[in-house]
C-alpha positions in Angstrom: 20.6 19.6 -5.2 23.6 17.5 -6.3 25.8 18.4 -3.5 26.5 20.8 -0.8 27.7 23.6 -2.8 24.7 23.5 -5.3 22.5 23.8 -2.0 24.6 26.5 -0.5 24.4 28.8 -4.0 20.6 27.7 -4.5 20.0 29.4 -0.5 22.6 32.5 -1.3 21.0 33.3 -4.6 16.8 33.1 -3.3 17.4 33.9 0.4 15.5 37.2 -0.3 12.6 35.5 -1.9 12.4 33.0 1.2 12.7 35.4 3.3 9.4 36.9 1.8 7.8 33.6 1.4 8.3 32.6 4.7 7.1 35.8 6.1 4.1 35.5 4.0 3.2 31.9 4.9 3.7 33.2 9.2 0.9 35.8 8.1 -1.2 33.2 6.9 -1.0 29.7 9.0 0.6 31.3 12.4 0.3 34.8 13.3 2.5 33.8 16.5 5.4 32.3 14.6 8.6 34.5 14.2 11.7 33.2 12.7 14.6 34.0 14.7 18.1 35.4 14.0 21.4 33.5 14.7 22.1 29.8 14.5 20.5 26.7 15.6 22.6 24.0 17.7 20.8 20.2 17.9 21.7 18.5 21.2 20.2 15.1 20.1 17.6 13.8 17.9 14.7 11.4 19.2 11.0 9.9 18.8 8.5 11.7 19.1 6.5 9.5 21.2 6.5 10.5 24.6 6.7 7.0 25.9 10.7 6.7 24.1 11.3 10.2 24.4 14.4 9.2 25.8 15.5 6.7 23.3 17.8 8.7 20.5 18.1 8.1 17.1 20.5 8.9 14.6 18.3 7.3 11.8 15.4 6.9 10.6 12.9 5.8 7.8 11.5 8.0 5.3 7.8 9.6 5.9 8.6 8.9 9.9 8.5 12.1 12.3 11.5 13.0 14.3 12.2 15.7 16.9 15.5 17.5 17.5 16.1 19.0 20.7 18.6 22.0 21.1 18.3 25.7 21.3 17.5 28.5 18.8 15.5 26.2 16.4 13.4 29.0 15.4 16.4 30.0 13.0 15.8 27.4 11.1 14.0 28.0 7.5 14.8 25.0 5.7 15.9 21.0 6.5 17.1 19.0 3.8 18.0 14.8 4.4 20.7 14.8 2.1 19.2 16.0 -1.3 15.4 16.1 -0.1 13.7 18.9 1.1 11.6 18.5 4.4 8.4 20.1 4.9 8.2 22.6 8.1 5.2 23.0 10.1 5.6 25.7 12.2 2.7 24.8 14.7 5.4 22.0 15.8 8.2 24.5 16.3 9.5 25.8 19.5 12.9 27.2 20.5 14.1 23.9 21.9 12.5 21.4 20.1 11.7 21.1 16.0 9.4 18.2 14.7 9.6 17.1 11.3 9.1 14.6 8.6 11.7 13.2 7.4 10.5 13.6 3.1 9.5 10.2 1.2 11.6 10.8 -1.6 14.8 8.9 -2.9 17.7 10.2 -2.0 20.0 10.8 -5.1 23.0 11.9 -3.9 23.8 10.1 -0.3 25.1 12.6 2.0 23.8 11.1 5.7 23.5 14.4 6.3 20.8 16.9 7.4 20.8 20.1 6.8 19.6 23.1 8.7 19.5 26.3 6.8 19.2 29.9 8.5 19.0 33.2 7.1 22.9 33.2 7.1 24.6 30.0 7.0 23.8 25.9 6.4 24.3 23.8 9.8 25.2 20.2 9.2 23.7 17.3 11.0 25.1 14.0 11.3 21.6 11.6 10.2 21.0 8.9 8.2 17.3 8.4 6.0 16.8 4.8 5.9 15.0 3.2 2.9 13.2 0.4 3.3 14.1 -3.1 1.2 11.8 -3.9 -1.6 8.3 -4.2 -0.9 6.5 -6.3 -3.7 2.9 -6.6 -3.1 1.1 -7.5 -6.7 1.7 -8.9 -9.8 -1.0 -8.6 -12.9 -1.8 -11.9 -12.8 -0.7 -14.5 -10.4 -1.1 -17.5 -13.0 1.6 -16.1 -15.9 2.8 -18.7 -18.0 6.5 -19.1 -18.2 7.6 -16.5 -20.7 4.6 -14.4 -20.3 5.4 -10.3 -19.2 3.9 -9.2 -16.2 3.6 -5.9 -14.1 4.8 -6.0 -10.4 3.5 -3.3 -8.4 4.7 -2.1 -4.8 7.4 0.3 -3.6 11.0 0.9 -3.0 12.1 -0.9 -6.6 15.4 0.7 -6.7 17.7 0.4 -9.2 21.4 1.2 -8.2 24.2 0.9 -10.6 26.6 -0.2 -8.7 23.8 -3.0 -6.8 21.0 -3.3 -9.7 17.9 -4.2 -8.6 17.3 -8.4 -9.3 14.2 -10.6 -8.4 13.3 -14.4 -7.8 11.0 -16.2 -8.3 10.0 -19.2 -5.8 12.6 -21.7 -5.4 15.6 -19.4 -6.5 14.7 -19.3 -10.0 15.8 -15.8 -11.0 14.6 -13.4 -13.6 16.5 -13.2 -16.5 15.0 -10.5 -17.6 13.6 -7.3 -16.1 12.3 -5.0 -19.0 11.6 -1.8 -17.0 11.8 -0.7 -13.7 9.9 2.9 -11.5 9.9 2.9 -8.1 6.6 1.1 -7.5 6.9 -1.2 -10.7 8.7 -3.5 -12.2 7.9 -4.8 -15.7 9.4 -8.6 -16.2 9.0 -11.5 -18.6 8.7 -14.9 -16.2 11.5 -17.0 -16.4 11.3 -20.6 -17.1 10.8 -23.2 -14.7 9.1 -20.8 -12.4 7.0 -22.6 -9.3 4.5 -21.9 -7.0 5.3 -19.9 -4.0 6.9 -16.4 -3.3 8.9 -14.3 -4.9 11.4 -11.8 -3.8 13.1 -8.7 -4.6 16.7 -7.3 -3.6 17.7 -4.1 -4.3 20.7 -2.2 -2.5 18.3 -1.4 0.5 18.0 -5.1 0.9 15.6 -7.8 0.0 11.5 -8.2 0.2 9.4 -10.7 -0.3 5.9 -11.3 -1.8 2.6 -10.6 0.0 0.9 -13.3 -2.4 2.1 -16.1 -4.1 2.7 -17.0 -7.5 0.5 -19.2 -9.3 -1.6 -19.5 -5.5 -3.7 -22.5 -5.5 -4.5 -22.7 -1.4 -8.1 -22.3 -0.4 -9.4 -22.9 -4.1 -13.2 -22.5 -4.0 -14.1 -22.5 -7.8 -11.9 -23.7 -10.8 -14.0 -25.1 -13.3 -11.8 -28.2 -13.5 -11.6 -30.0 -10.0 -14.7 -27.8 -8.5 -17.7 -26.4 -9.9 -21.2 -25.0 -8.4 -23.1 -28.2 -10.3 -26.0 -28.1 -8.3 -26.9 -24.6 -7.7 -29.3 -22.5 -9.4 -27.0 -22.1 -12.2 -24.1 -23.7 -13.0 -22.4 -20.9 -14.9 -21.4 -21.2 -18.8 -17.9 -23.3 -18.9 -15.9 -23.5 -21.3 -11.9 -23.8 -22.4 -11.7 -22.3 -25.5 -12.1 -19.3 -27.6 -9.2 -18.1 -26.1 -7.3 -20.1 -24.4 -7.8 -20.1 -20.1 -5.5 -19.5 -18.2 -5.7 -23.1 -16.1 -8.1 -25.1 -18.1 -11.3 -24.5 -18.2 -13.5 -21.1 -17.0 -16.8 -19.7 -17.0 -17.8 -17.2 -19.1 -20.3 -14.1 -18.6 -21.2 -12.8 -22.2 -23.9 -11.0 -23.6 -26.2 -7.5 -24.1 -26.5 -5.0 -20.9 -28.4 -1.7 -20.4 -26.7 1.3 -19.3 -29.5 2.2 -16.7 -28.4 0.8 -13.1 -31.7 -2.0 -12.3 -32.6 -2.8 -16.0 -33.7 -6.0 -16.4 -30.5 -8.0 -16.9 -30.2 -11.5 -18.6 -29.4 -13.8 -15.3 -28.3 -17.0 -17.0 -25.9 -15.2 -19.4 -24.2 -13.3 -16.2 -24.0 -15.9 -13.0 -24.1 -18.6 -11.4 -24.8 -20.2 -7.8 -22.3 -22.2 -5.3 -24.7 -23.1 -2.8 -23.0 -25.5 0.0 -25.7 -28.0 0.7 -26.9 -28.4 -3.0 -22.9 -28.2 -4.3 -22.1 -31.1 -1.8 -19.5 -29.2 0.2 -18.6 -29.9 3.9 -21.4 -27.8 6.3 -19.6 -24.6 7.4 -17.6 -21.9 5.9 -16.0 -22.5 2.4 -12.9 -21.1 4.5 -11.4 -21.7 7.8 -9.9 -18.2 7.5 -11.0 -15.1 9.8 -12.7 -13.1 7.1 -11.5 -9.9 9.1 -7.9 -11.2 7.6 -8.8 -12.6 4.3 -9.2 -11.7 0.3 -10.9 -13.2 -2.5 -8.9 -13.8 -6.0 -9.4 -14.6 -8.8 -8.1 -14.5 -12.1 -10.5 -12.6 -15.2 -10.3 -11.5 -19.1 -12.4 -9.0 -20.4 -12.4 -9.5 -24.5 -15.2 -6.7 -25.0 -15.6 -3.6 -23.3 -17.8 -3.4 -20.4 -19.4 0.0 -19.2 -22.4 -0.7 -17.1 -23.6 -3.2 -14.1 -21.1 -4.0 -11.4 -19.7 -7.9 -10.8 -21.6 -8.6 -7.8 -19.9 -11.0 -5.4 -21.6 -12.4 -2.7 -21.0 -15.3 0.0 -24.0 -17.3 1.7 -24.7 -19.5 4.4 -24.2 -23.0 3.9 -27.8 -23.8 4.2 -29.2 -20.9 1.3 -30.3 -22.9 -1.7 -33.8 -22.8 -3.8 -34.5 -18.4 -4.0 -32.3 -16.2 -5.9 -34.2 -13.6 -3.4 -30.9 -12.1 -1.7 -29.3 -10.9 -5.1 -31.4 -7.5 -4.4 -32.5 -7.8 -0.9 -30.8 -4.9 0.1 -29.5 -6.5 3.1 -27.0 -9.1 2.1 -23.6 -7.2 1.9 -21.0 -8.4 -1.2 -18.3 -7.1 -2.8 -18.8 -4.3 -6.2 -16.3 -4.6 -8.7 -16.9 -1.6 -10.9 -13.5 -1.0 -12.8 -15.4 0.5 -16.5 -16.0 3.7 -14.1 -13.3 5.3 -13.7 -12.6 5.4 -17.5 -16.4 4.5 -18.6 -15.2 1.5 -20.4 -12.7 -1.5 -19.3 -11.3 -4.4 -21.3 -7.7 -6.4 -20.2 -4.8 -7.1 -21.9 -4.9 -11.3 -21.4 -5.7 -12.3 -17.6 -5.3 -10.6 -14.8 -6.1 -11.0 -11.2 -8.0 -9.3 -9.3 -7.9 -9.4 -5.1 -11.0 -8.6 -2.4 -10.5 -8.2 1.1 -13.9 -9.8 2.6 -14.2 -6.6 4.8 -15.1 -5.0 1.5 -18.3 -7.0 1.2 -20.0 -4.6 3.0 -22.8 -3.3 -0.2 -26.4 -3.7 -1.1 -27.0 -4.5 -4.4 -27.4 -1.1 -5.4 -24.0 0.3 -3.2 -26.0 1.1 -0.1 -23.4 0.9 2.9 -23.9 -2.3 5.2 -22.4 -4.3 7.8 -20.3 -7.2 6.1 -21.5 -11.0 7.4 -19.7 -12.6 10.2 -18.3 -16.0 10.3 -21.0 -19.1 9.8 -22.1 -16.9 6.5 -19.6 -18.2 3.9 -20.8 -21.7 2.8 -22.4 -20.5 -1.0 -21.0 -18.2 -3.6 -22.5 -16.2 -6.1 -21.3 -14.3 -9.1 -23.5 -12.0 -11.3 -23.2 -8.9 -13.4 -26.1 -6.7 -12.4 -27.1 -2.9 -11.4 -24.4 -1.8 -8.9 -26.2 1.4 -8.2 -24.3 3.9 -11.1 -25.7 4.1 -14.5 -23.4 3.5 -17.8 -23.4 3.0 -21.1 -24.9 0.0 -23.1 -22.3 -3.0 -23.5 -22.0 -6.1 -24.5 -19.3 -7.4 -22.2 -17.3 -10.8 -22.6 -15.7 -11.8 -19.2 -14.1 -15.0 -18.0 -13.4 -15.9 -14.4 -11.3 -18.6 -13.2 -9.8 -19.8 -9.9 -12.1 -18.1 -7.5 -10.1 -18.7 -3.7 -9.6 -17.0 -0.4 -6.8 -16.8 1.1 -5.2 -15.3 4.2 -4.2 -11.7 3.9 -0.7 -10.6 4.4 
């Protein structure tokens, strides 16, 4: 629907096949629902909350549910918010009140208008469907290198052409140049002299900002440069070359793995050990954050394909050291990163970085559910690639991890 008088043919030339749906659809979901005859008339549109029943609206976001209140609304068959189609459910129809959602979709052509077909005739409604501003919420990988293209992912990325969509990066540095843009991505190359900190988005709707930050270094538990897990069990392989990190050095988990979920699995090649009290780290938490309201990141490269074993992330108390025992105790809960199984193989494109709420960690070893650890359990870290509960196929996967943190959620 373009405009009006598209709509108006489009209901003229297929009201006798809506007609017949509709009456099929009353057979089926509501053997109680009859459309009625005549025309509707909408005294005033409100919430449907009960509590602000009696605050009125004459807008509102898309997905939200509204209620008109007038007479005859059984007449209507259709409700369009200027060129979108609503979906009806009659079990939340009556003759003097009509609830529906107002449909996600972009409008194209901007009407503020709803529209209120019967079996005769198209009823106008003065309403406006509000789009939310811009709402970035991930980029590929938060350390990019000036010049590098990265992938930001969110919603409501539109581009107008008369206000085109722009973006900036912290500290009003703006992106020259956006290479493609969808409604919940935007493709980009970073600019030049881009800095830590948030980014935003505007588009015509208005402007959104960042639920991360670029190039985020608060609450930095592992970098391989100013903190290591010297001290621990293992160490974990470092290195800084062959390629290139992404922020100086890594550590790297390389070598052979069995398909079958609890093979024996070659422990130095795929972990290592932060344990607080052997590390040297302050008694406590490695994080002053509510794990309720935090995620892990960190940033990864995966050379050679990996199809078997998850990445096994676990946090300890300050105090574990000496025994590997917990890594298959099936009682200490940790995060299962398992992205070869949706596909049955995974490899990246450079880095990337990936994010863990800590109310994930709720696993055994083998993907058993559990409750995840409360504060007072977060002073140790361990990375390994082991079992994971789901077979695969034999690998030989090449991953580096850097700048393992936590940070707040937002």
């Amino acid at each position: 629907m373009k405009n009006i008088n598209i709509l108006k043919s489009f209901v003229a030339g297929s009201l006798c096949c809506l007609a017949f749906g509709l009456i099929s659809c009353e057979d089926e979901n509501d053997s109680k629902w009859k459309v009625a005859g005549g025309s509707p008339e909408v005294y005033y549109v409100r919430l449907p909350d009960p509590v602000t029943s009696d605050s009125l609206i004459v807008s509102a976001y898309m997905e939200n549910t509204i209620c008109l209140i007038g007479k005859n609304l059984k007449s209507i068959r259709e409700v369009w918010f200027n060129d979108q189609k609503a979906i009806i459910n009659t079990s939340f129809i009556t003759d003097d009140a009509f609830f529906v959602n107002v449909p996600k979709g972009i409008p194209q052509t901007v009407t503020h208008k709803m529209y209120m077909i019967t079996k005769s005739d198209t009823i106008e409604y003065d309403f406006k469907v509000l789009v939310p501003s811009p709402l970035p919420s991930s980029i590929s990988c938060e350390y990019a290198y000036d010049g590098d293209i990265v992938t930001l992912t969110g919603d409501y990325f539109i581009d107008d052409p008369n206000v085109p969509l722009s973006i900036s990066m912290a500290g009003n540095v703006p992106v020259e140049e956006i290479i493609s843009i969808e409604k919940t991505k935007v493709v980009f190359r970073v600019p030049e002299g881009s800095q830590k900190g948030y980014l935003s988005v505007s588009s015509i709707y208005g402007t959104g900002r960042s639920k991360f930050q670029f190039r985020d270094d608060r609450g930095i538990i592992l970098d391989w440069d100013n903190t290591n897990a010297d001290g621990g069990w293992r160490a974990g392989r470092i290195a800084n070359s062959d390629p290139d990190g992404i922020s100086g050095n890594y550590v790297r988990f390389q070598g052979s793995m069995s398909g079958v979920a609890g093979d024996t699995w070659g422990e130095d090649e795929f972990s290592f050990n932060l344990w607080g009290t052997a590390n040297g780290r302050s008694e406590g938490d490695l994080f002053d954050i509510d794990p309720n309201n935090a995620i892990l990141k960190f940033e990864v490269n995966v050379l050679e394909p990996w199809s078997s074993g998850a990445l096994q992330m676990i946090f300890t108390p300050w105090s574990t050291t000496g025994t590997n025992a917990y890594i298959a105790d099936g009682i200490t809960p940790r995060g299962l990163w398992r992205p070869w199984e949706a596909t049955g193989s995974f490899t990246t494109d450079g880095w990337i970085t990936v994010a863990f709420p800590l109310k994930d960690f709720k696993y055994s070893h083998i993907g058993g559910a559990l409750e995840m650890a409360s504060a007072g359990n977060y002073g140790g870290l361990t990375f390994f690639l082991y079992s994971g509960g789901v077979n695969g196929t034999d690998c030989n996967p090449h991953i580096l991890i850097d700048n393992i943190r936590v940070v707040p959620a937002e």
